[in-house]
PyMOL Python script that loads the backbone (N, CA, C, O; Angstrom):
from pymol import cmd

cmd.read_pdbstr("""\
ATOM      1  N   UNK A   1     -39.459   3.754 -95.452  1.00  0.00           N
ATOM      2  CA  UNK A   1     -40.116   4.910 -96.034  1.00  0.00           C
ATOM      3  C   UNK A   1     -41.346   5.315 -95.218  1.00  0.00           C
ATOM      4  O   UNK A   1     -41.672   6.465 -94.923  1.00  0.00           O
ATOM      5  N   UNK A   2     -42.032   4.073 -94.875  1.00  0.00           N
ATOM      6  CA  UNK A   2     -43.299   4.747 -94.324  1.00  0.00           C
ATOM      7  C   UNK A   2     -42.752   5.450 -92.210  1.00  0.00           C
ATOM      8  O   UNK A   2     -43.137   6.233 -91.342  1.00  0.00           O
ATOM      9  N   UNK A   3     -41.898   4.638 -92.430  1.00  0.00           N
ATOM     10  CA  UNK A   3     -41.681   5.668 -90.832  1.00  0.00           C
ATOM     11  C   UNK A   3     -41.261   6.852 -90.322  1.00  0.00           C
ATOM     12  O   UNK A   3     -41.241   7.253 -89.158  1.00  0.00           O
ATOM     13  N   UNK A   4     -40.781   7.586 -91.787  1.00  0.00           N
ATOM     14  CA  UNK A   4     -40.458   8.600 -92.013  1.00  0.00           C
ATOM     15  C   UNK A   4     -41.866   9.975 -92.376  1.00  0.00           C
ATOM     16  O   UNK A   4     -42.241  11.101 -92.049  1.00  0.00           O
ATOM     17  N   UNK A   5     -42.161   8.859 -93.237  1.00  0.00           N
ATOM     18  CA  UNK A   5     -43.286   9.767 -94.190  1.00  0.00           C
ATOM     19  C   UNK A   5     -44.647   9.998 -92.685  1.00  0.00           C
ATOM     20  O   UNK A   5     -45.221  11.021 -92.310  1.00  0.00           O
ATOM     21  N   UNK A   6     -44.739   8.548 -92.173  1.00  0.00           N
ATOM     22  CA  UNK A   6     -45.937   9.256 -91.209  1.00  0.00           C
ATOM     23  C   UNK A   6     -45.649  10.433 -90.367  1.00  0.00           C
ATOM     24  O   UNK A   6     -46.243  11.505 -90.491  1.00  0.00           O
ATOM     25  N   UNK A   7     -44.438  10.127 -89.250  1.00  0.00           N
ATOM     26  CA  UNK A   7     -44.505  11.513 -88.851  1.00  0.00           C
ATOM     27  C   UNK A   7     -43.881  13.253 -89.310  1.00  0.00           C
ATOM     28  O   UNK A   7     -43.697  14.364 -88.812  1.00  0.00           O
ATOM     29  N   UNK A   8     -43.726  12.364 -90.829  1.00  0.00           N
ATOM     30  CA  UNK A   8     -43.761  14.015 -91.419  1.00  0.00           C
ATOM     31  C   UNK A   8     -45.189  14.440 -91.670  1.00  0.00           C
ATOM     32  O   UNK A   8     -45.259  15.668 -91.612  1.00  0.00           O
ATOM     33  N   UNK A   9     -46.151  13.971 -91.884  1.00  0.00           N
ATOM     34  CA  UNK A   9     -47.464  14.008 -92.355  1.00  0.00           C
ATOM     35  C   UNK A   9     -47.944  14.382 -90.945  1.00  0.00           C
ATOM     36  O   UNK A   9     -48.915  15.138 -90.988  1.00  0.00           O
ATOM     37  N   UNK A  10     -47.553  14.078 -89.766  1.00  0.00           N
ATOM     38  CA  UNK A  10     -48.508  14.638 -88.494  1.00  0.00           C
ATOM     39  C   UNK A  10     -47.735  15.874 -88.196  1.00  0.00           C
ATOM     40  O   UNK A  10     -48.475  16.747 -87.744  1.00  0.00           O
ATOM     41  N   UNK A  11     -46.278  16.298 -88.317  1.00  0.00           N
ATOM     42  CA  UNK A  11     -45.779  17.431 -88.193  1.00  0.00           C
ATOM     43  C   UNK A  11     -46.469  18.551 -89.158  1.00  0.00           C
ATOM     44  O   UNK A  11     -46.946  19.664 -88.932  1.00  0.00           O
ATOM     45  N   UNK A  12     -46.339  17.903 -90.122  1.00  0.00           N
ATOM     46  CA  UNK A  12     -46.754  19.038 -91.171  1.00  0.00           C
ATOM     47  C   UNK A  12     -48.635  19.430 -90.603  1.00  0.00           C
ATOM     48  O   UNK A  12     -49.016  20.577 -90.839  1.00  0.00           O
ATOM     49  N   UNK A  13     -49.346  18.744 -90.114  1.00  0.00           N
ATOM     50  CA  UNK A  13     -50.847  19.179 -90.105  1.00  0.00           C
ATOM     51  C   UNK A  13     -50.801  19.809 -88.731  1.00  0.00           C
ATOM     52  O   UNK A  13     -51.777  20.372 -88.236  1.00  0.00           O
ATOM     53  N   UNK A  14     -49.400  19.668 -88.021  1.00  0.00           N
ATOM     54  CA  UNK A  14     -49.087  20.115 -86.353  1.00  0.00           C
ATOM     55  C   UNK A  14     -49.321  21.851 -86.566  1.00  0.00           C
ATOM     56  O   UNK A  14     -50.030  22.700 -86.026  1.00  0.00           O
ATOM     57  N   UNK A  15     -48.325  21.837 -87.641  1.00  0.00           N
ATOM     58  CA  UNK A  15     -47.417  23.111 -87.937  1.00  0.00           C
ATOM     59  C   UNK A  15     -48.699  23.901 -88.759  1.00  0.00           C
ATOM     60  O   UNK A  15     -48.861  25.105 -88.560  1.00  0.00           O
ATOM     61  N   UNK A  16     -49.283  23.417 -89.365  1.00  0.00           N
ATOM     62  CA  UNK A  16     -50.386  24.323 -90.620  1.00  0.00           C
ATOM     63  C   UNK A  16     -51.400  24.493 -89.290  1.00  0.00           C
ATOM     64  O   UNK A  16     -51.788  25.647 -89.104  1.00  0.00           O
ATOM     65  N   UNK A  17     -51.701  23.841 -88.687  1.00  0.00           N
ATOM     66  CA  UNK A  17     -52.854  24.230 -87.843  1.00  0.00           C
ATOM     67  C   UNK A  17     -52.378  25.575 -86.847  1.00  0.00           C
ATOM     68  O   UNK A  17     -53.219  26.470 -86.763  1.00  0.00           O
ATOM     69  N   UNK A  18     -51.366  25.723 -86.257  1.00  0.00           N
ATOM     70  CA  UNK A  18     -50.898  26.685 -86.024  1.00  0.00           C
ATOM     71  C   UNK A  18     -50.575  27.564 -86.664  1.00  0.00           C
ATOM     72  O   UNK A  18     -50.285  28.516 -85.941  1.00  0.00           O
ATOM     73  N   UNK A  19     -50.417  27.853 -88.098  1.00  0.00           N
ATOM     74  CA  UNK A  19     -50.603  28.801 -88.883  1.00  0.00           C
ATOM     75  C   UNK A  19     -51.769  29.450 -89.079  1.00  0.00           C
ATOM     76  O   UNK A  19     -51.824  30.667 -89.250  1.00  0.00           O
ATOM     77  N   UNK A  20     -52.891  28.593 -89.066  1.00  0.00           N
ATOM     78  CA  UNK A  20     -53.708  29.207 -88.988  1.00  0.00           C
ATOM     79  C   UNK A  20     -55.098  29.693 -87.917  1.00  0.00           C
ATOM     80  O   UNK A  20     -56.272  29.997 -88.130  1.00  0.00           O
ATOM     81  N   UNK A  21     -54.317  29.583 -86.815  1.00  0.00           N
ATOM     82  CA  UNK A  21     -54.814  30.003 -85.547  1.00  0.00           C
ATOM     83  C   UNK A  21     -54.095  31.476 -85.516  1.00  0.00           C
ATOM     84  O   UNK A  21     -54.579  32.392 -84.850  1.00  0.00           O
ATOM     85  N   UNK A  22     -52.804  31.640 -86.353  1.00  0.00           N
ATOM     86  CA  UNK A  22     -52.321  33.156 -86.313  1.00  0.00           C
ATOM     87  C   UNK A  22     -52.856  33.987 -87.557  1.00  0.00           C
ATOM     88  O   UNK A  22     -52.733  35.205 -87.685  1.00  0.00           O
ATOM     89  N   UNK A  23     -53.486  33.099 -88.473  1.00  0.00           N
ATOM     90  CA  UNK A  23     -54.160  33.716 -88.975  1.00  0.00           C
ATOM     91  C   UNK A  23     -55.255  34.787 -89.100  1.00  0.00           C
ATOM     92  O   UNK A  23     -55.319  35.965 -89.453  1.00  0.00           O
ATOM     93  N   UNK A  24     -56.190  33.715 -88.593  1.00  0.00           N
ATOM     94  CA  UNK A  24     -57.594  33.899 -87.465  1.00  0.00           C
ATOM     95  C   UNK A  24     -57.309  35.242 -87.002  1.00  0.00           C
ATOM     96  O   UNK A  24     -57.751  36.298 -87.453  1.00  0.00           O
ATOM     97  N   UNK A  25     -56.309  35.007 -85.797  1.00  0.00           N
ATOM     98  CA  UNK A  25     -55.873  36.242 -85.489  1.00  0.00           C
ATOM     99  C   UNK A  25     -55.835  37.588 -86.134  1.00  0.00           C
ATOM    100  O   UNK A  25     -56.501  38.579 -85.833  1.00  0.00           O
ATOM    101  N   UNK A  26     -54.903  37.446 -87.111  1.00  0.00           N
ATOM    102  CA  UNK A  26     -54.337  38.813 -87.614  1.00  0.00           C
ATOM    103  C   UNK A  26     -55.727  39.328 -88.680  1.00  0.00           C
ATOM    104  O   UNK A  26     -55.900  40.483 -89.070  1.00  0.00           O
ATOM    105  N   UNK A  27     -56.401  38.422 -88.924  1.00  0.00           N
ATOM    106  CA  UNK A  27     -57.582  38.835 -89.691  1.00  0.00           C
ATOM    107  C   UNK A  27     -58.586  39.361 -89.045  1.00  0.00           C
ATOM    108  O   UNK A  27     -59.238  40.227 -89.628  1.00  0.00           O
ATOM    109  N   UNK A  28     -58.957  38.964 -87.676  1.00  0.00           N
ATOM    110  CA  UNK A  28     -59.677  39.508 -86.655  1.00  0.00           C
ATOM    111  C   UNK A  28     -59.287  40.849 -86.577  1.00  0.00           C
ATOM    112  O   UNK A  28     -60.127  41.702 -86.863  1.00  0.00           O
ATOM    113  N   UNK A  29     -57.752  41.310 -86.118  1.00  0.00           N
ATOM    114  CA  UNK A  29     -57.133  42.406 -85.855  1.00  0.00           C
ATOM    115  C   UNK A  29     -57.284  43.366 -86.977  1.00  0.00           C
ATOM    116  O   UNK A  29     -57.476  44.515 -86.579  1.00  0.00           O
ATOM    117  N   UNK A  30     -57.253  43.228 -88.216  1.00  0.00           N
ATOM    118  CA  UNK A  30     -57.263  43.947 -89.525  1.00  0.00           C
ATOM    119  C   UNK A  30     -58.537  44.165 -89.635  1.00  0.00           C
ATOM    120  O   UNK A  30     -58.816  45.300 -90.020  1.00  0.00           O
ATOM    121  N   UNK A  31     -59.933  43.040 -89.302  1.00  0.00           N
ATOM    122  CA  UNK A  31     -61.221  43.579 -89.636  1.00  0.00           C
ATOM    123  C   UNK A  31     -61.455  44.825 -88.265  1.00  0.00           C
ATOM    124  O   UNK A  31     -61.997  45.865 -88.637  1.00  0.00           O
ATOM    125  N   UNK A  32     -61.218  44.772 -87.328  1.00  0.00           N
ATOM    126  CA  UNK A  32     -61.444  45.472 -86.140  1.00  0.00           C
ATOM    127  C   UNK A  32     -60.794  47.266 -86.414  1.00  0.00           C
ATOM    128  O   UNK A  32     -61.228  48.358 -86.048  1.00  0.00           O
ATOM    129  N   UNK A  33     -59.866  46.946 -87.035  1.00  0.00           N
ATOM    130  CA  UNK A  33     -58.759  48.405 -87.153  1.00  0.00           C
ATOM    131  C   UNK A  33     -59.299  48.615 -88.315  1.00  0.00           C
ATOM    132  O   UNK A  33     -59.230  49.843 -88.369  1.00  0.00           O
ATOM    133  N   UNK A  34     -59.875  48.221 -89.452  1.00  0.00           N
ATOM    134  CA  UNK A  34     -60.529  48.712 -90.654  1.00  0.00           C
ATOM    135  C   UNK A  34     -62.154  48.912 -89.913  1.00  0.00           C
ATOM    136  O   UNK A  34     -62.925  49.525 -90.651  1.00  0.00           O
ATOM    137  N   UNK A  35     -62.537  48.627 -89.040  1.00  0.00           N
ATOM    138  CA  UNK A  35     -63.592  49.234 -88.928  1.00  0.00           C
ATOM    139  C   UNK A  35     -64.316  50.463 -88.911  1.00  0.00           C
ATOM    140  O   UNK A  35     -63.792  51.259 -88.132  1.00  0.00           O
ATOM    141  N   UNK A  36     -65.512  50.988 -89.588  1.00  0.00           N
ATOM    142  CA  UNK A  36     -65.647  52.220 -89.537  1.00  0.00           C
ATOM    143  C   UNK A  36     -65.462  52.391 -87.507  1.00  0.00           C
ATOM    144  O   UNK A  36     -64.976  53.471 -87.169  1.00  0.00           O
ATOM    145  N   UNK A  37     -65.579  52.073 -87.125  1.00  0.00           N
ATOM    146  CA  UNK A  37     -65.249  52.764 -85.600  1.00  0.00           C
ATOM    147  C   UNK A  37     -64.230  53.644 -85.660  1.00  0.00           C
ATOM    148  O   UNK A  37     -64.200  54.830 -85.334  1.00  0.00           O
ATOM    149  N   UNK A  38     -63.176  52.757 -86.231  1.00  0.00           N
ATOM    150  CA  UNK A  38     -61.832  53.505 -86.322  1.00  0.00           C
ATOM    151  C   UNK A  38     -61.410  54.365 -87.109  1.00  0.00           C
ATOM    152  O   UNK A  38     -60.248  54.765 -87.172  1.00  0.00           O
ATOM    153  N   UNK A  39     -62.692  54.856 -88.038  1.00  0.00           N
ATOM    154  CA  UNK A  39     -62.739  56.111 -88.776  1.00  0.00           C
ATOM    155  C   UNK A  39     -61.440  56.350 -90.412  1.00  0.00           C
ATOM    156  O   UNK A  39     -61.146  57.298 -91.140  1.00  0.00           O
ATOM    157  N   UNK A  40     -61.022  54.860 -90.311  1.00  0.00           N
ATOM    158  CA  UNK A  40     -60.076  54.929 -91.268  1.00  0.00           C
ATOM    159  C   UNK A  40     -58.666  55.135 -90.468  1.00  0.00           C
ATOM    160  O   UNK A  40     -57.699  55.589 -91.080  1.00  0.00           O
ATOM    161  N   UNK A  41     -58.576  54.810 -89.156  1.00  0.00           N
ATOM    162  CA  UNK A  41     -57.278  55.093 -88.395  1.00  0.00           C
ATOM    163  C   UNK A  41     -56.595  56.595 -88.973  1.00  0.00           C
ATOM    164  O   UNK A  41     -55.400  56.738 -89.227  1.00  0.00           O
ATOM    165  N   UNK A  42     -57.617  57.629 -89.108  1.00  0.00           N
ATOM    166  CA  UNK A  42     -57.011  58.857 -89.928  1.00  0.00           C
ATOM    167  C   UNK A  42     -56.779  59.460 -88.300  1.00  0.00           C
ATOM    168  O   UNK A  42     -56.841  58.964 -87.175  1.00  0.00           O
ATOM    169  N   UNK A  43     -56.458  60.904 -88.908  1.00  0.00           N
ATOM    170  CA  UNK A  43     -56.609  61.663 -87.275  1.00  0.00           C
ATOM    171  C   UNK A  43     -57.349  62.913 -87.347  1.00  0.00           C
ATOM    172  O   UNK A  43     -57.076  63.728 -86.467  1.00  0.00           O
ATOM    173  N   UNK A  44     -58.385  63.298 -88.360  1.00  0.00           N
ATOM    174  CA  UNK A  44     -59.495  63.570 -88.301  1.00  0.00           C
ATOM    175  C   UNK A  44     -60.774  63.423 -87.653  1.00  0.00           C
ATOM    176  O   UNK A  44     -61.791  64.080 -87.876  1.00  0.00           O
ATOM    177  N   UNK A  45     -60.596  62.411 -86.758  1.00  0.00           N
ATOM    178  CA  UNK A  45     -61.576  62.193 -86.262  1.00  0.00           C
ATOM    179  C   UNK A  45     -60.940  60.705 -85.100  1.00  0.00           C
ATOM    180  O   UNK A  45     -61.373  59.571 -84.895  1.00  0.00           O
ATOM    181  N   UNK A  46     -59.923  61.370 -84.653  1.00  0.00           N
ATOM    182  CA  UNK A  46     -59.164  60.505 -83.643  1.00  0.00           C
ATOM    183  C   UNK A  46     -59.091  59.329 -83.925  1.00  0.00           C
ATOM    184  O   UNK A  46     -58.602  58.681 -83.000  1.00  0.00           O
ATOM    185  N   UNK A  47     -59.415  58.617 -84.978  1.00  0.00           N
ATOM    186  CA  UNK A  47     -59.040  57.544 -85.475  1.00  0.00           C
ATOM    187  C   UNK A  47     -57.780  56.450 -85.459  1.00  0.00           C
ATOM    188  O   UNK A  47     -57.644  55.239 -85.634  1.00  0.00           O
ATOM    189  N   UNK A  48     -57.130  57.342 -85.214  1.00  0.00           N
ATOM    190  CA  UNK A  48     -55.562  57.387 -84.857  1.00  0.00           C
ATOM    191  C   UNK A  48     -55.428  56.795 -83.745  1.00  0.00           C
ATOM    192  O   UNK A  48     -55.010  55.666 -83.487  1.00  0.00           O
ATOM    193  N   UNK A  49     -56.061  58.172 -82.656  1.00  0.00           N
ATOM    194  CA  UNK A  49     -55.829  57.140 -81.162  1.00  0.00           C
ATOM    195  C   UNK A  49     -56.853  56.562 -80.648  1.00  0.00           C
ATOM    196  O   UNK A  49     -57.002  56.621 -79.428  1.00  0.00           O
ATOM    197  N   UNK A  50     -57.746  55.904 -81.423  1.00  0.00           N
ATOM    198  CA  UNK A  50     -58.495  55.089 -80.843  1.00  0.00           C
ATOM    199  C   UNK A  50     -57.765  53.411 -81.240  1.00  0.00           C
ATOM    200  O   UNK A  50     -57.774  52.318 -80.674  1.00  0.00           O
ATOM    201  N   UNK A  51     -57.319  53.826 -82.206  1.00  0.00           N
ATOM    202  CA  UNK A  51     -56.408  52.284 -83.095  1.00  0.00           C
ATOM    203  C   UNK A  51     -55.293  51.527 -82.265  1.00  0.00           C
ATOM    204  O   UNK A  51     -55.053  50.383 -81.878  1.00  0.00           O
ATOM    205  N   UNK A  52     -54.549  53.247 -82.182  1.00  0.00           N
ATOM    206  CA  UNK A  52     -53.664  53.048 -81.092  1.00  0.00           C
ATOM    207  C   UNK A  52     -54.016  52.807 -79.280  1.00  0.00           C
ATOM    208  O   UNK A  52     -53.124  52.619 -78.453  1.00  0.00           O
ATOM    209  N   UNK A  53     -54.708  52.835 -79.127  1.00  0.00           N
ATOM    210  CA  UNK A  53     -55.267  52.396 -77.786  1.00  0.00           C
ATOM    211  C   UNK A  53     -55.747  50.814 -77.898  1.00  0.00           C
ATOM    212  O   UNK A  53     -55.427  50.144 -76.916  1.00  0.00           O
ATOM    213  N   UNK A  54     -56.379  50.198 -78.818  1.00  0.00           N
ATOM    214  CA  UNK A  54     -57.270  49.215 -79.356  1.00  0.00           C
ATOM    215  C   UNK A  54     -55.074  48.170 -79.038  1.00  0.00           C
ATOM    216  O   UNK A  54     -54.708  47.320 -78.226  1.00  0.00           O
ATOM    217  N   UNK A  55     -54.505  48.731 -79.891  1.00  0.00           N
ATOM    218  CA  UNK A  55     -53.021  48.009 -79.954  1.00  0.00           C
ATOM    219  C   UNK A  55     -52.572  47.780 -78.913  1.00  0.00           C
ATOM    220  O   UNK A  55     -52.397  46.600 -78.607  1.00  0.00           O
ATOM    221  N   UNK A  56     -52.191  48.940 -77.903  1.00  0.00           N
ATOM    222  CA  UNK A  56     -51.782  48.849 -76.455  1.00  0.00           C
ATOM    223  C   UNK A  56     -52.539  47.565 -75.575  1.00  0.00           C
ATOM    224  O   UNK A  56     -52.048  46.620 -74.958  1.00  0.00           O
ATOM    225  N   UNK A  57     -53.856  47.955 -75.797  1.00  0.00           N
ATOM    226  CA  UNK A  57     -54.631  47.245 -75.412  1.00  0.00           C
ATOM    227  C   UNK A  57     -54.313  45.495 -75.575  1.00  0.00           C
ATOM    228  O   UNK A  57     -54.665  44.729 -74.678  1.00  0.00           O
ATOM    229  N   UNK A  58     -53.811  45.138 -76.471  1.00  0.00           N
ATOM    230  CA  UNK A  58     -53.662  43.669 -77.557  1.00  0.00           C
ATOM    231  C   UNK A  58     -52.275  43.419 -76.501  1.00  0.00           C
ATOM    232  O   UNK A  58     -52.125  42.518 -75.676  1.00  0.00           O
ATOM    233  N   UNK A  59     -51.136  44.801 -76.924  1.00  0.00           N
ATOM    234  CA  UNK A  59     -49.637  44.640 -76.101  1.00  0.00           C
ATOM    235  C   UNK A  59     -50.163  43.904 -74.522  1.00  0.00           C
ATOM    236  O   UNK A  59     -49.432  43.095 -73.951  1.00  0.00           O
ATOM    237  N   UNK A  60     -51.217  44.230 -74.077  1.00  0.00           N
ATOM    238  CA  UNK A  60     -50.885  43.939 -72.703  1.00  0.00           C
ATOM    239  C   UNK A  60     -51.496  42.896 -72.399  1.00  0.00           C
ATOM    240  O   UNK A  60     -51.215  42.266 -71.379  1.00  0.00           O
ATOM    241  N   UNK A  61     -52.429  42.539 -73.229  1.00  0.00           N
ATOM    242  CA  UNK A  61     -53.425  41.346 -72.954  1.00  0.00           C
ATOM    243  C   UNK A  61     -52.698  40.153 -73.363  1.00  0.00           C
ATOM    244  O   UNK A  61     -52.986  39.049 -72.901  1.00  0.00           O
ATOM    245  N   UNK A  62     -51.380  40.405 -74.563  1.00  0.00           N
ATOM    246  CA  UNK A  62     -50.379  39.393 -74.656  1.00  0.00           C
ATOM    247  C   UNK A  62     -49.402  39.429 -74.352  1.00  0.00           C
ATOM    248  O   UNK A  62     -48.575  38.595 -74.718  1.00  0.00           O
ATOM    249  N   UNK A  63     -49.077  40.644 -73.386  1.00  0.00           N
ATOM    250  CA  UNK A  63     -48.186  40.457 -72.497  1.00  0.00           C
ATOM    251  C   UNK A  63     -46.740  40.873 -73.126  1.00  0.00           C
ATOM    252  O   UNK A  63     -45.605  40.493 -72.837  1.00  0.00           O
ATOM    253  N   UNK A  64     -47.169  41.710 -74.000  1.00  0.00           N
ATOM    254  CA  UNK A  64     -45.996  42.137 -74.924  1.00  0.00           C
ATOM    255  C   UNK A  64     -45.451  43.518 -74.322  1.00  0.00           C
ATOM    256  O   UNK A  64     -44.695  44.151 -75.059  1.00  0.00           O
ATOM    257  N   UNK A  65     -45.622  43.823 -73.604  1.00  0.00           N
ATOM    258  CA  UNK A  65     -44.877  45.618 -72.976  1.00  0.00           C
ATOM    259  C   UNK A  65     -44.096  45.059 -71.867  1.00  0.00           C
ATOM    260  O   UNK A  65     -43.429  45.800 -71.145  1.00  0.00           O
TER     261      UNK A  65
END
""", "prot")
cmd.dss("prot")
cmd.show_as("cartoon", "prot")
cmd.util.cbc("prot")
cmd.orient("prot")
């Protein structure tokens, strides 16, 4: 029992810690795009493509395009 149970117990704190490094992330990304900078991402006040530039920006820095 216990040789089982330990390395489920180090997988499992493997796996949560990486959950929440994408967390981090996406909460960073949501406070940044809710920022008044971004004017409400409306397009009243280019909000729109400043959000959308801010994204592109993310695409390439992770190498996603």
């Amino acid at each position: 029992m216990r040789k089982i149970f330990l390395p489920f117990i180090i997988l499992s704190l493997l796996v949560s810690s990486l959950f929440a490094q994408d967390s981090l992330y996406y909460r960073q990304n949501i406070k940044i795009l809710s920022s008044p900078e971004y004017h409400g991402r409306g397009y009243a006040f280019k909000g729109d493509s400043i959000a959308a530039e801010y994204i592109a920006q993310e695409f390439k820095r992770l190498k996603l395009e």
